[in-house]
C-alpha positions in Angstrom: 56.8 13.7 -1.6 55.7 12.1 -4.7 56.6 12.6 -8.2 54.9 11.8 -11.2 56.3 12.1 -14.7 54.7 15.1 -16.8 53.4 12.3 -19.3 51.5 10.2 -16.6 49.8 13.7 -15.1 48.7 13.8 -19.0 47.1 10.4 -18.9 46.2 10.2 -15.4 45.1 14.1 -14.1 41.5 13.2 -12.3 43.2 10.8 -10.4 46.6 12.5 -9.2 44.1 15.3 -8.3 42.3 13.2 -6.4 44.7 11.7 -4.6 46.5 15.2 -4.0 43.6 16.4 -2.3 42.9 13.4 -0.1 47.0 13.5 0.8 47.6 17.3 1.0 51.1 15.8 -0.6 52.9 17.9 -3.3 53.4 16.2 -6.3 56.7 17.1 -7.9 56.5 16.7 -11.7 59.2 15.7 -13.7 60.0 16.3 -17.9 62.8 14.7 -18.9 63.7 13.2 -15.1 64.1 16.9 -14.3 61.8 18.9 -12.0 59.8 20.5 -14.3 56.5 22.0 -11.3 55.3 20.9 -7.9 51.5 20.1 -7.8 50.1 21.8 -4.7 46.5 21.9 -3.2 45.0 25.4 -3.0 44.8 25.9 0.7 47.9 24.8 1.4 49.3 27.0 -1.7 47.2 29.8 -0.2 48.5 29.1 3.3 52.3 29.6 1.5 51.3 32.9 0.6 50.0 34.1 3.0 53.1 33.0 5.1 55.2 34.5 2.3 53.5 38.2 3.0 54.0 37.5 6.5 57.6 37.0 6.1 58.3 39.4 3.8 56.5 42.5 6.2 58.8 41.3 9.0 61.8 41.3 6.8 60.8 45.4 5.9 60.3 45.6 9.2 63.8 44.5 10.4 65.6 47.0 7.6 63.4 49.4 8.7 64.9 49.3 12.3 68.6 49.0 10.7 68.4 51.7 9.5 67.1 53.5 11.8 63.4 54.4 10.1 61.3 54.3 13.6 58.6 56.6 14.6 58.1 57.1 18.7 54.2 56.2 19.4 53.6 59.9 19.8 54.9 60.0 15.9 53.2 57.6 14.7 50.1 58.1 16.0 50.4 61.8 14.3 51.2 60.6 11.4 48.0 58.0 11.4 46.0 60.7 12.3 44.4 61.1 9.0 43.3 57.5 8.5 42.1 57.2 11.9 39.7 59.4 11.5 
C-alpha cells in the first residue's frame, strides 16, 4: 500500500489520482505521521459496499436462524403472497 502525506496530496492530487487509478492501490494518507484517510478508486470502493451489504444480509440471516425466526416454504410463500402478485 502506499502512503502519501496529506501535504503532498495538496501539491500533487492529479498525479496521485492518476497513478491510483492505473494501480487500483489504496493510498493511505497521513497528517501528522498518523493515518488520517485511505484514497480508494470508485469501483473498487463500490465493490466494498456492495460486499459490505452482502455481509451484513448473511449476518441477519444467521440471527435470524438463532433465534429461531424461520418460516417453512409453505409460510413464506403465504406471506409473499401479496408482492407476488
Amino acid at each position: 500500500m502506499r502512503i502519501e502525506l496529506v501535504t503532498t496530496l495538496k501539491r500533487q492530487a492529479t498525479k496521485i489520482l492518476a497513478d491510483l487509478h492505473k494501480s487500483k492501490e489504496p493510498v493511505l494518507i497521513t497528517e501528522h505521521g498518523k493515518p488520517s484517510a485511505y484514497l480508494v478508486d470508485v469501483d473498487d470502493y463500490e465493490l466494498m459496499q456492495n460486499r459490505m451489504r452482502l455481509l451484513e444480509g448473511l449476518s441477519r440471516g444467521e440471527r435470524a436462524i438463532q433465534e429461531g425466526r424461520m418460516l417453512t416454504q409453505k409460510e413464506a410463500k403465504k406471506a409473499m403472497a401479496k408482492w407476488l402478485k
